[in-house]
N, C-alpha and C positions, 0 to 999 in steps of 0.2 A: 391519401395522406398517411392513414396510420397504416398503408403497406407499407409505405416508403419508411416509417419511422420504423416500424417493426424488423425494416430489411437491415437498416443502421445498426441496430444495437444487438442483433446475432450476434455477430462477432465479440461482441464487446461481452456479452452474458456467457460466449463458449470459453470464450479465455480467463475470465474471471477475475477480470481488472479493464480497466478501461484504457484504452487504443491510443487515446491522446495522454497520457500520462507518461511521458519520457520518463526514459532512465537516466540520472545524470551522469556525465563524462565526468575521465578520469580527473579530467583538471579540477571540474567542480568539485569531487571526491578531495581532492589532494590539499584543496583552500580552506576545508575544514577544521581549521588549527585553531589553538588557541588564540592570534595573531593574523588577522585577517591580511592577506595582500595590501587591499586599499591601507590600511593603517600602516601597514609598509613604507607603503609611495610617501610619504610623509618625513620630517624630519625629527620631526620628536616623537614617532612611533619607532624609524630604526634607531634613535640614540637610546628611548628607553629597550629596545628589543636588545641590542648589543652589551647593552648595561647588564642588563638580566641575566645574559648568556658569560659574563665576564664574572659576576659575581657568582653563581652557580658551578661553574669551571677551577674558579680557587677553591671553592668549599670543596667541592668533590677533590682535588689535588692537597687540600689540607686533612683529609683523611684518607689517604693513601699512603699523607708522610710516614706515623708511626709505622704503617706494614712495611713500608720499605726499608726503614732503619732497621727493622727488627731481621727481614730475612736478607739484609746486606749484611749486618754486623755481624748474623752467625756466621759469615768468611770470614772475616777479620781475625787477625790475633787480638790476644785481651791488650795487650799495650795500644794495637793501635783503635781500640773504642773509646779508653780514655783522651785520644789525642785530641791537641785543640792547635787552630780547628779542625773541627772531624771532617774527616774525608768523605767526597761522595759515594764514592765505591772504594772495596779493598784494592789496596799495591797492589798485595801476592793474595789471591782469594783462595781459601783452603776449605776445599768440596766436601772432607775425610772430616769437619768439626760435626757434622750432621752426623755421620753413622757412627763418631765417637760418643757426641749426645745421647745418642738410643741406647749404646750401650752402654753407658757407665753410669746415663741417670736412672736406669731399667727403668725405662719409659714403656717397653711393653705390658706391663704388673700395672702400671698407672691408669694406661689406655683402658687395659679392660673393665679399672673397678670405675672409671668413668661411665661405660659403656653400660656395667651395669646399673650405676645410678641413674643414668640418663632414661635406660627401659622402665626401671623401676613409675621412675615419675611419672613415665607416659602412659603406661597400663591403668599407674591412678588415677591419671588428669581425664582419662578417658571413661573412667566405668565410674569416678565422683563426679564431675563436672558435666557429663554428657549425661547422665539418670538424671541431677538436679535441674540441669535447662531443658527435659524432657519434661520432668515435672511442676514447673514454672509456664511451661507453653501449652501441652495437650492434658496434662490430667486438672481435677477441680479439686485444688489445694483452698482449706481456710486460709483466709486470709493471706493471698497468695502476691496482692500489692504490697503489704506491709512487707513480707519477709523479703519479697522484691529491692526492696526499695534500704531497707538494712543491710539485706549482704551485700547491695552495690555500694552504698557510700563507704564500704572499707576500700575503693578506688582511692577514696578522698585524703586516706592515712597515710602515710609514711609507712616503708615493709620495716623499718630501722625502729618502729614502734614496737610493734608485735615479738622483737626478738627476744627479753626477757621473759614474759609470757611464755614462749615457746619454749624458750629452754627448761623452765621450773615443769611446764607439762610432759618434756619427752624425760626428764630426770626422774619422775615419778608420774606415770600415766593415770588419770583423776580415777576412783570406785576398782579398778584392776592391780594399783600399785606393780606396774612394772615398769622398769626402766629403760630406754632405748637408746640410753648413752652410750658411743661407742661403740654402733650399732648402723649397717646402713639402714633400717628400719625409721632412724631419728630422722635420718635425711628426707627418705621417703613422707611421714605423716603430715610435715607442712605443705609440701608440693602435692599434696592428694587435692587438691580446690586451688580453683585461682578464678576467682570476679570475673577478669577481664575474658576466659576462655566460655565462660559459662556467660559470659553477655552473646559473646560469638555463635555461640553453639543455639541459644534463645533466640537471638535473630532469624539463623535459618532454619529451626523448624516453625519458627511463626508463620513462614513462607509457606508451609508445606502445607496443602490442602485439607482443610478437614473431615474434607468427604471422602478421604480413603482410610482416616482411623475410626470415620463413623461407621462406615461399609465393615470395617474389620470387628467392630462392636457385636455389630449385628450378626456379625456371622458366628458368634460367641468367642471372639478371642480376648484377651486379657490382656490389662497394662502391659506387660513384661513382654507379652509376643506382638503388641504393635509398636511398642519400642525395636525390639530384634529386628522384624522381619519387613517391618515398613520404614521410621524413620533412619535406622542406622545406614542398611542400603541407600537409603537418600542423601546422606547428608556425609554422602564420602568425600567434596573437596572442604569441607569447612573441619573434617576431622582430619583431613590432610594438613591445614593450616595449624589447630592449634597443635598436632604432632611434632610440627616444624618451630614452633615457638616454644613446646616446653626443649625439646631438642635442646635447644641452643640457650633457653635459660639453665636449665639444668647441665650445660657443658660450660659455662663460664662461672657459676656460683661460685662463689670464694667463703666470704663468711661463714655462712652457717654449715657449711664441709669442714670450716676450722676450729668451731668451736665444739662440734659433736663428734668430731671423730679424732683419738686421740694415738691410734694404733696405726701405723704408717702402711701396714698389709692393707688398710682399709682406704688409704684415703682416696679423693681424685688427681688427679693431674696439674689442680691448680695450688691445691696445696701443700702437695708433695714438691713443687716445683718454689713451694715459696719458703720450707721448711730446708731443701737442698740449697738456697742460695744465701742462708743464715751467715752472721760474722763469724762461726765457727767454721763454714765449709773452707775443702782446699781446693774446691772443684774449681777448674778455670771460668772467667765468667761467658768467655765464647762459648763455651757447651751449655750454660745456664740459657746464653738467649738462642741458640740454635732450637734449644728445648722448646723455648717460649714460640718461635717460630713453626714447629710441628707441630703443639699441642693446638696451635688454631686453625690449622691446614681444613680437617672435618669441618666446625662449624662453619669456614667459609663457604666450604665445597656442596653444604647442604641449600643453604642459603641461593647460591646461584645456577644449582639446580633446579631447585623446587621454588625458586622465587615465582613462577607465570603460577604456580597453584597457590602460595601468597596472595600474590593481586585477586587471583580470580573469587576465591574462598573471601577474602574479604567486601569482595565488588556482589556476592552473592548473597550474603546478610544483609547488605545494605544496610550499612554503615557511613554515610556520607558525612563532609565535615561541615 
């Protein structure tokens, strides 16, 4: 008897899973939805499923509207965007208001001081926010709950709080008395930390095993080079994600680009773009939204590239709702 059972479970010990243990087919695969078939077959499973998919469907086409006004009406002449009612598409669409735009809002000069601000932020979001969620998760900070638990409730505020504050500090920087007004430095010193990136960033090294910064202890390396050489390599798609988010924060900022910077060589693109469409200009207003239509070409193109490193970077902190 125990030949026979021993001769059974060969198999089953060389493969290394057991024999009876189907793989499920694709269809089973396939029924794994939100939205079970069975719930289907039903009548008020498909009235609420099509309900779902109805309302979902407008929302997403209720934000498509604004883009599409915006890169329709750069064809149009300026008489006909104030027309009523506005047309779906231009009469005569005119292709030649785009590379008018570029050149006469020198939008090039804009792009790059964008470009720079935009690096700037990320360099900082990345060597303040990535040291602090370093030092919040793997080193033994006093009182490392409390401070925890402080710098996240500024989640809780309003950024519309903080702007006075900010401005009296880059106007005269506290014990150094230097000013960074008019300055992309002023721009920079807010966006050096942000909560939200540094929750991010705290997540997934909490993740990260502690038996390879203990191993690295003992081998006598130092804070600084098991940060470098252990968790930074580790934690490429979550520094992928908030690179993409200060990105595209830092390329739509409006505000605090117009209050601190007052030298038009310096400004970004959204307020160069909003100081160019003042009741003084004589610029036509089709090159004003043609403008508006290029300056968001980047943030969308980054976004629906790097959106699967989005999802993933955040499905890897785990962050569930």
């Amino acid at each position: 008897m125990a030949l026979l059972l021993k001769d059974s479970l060969d198999p089953v010990l060389k493969s290394g899973r057991p024999k009876w243990r189907r793989k499920p087919s694709d269809m089973e695969a396939s029924e794994r939805t939100l939205v079970s078939r069975l719930a289907l077959k039903r009548p008020g499973g498909r009235f609420l499923y099509w309900l779902v998919f109805i309302l979902l469907l407008v929302s997403t086409l209720s934000t498509l509207g604004p883009l599409y006004w915006v890169f329709s009406g750069a064809l149009k002449p300026s008489l006909e965007l104030f027309a009523t009612p506005p047309t779906f598409w231009p009469m005569h669409p005119i292709w030649s208001n785009y590379i008018q735009a570029w050149n006469v809002l020198q939008l090039p000069r804009y792009f790059i001081n964008t470009l720079i601000l935009a690096g700037g932020a990320v360099f900082l979001q990345l060597l303040v926010s990535a040291t602090a969620a370093y030092a919040l998760s793997k080193l033994r900070v006093a009182g490392k709950g409390i401070i925890q638990f402080a710098f996240f409730s500024t989640l809780m505020v309003p950024p519309i709080v903080y702007l006075v504050p900010q401005f009296v500090n880059i106007s005269n920087l506290p014990f150094i008395n230097v000013s960074l007004f008019n300055s992309w430095g002023g721009v920079w010193l807010p966006e050096a930390a942000s909560a939200l990136n540094i929750l991010l960033l705290k997540s997934f090294f909490d993740n990260i095993p502690a038996e390879l910064t203990d191993a690295a202890r003992l081998d006598g390396a130092n804070a600084w080079q098991m940060f470098t050489r252990i968790i930074l390599p580790l934690s490429r798609p979550v520094l992928a994600v908030v690179t993409i988010f200060t990105v595209i924060a830092s390329w739509k900022d409006f505000l605090w680009p117009l209050l601190v910077l007052a030298d038009s060589n310096l400004q970004p693109l959204t307020v160069a773009l909003y100081h160019l469409s003042g009741l003084n200009s004589n610029l036509p207003f089709n090159y004003l939204v043609a403008g508006l239509a290029l300056a968001s070409i980047p943030p969308i193109l980054v976004f629906l590239i790097l959106q699967r490193h989005i999802i993933r970077g955040v499905n890897l902190t785990g962050l569930k709702g």
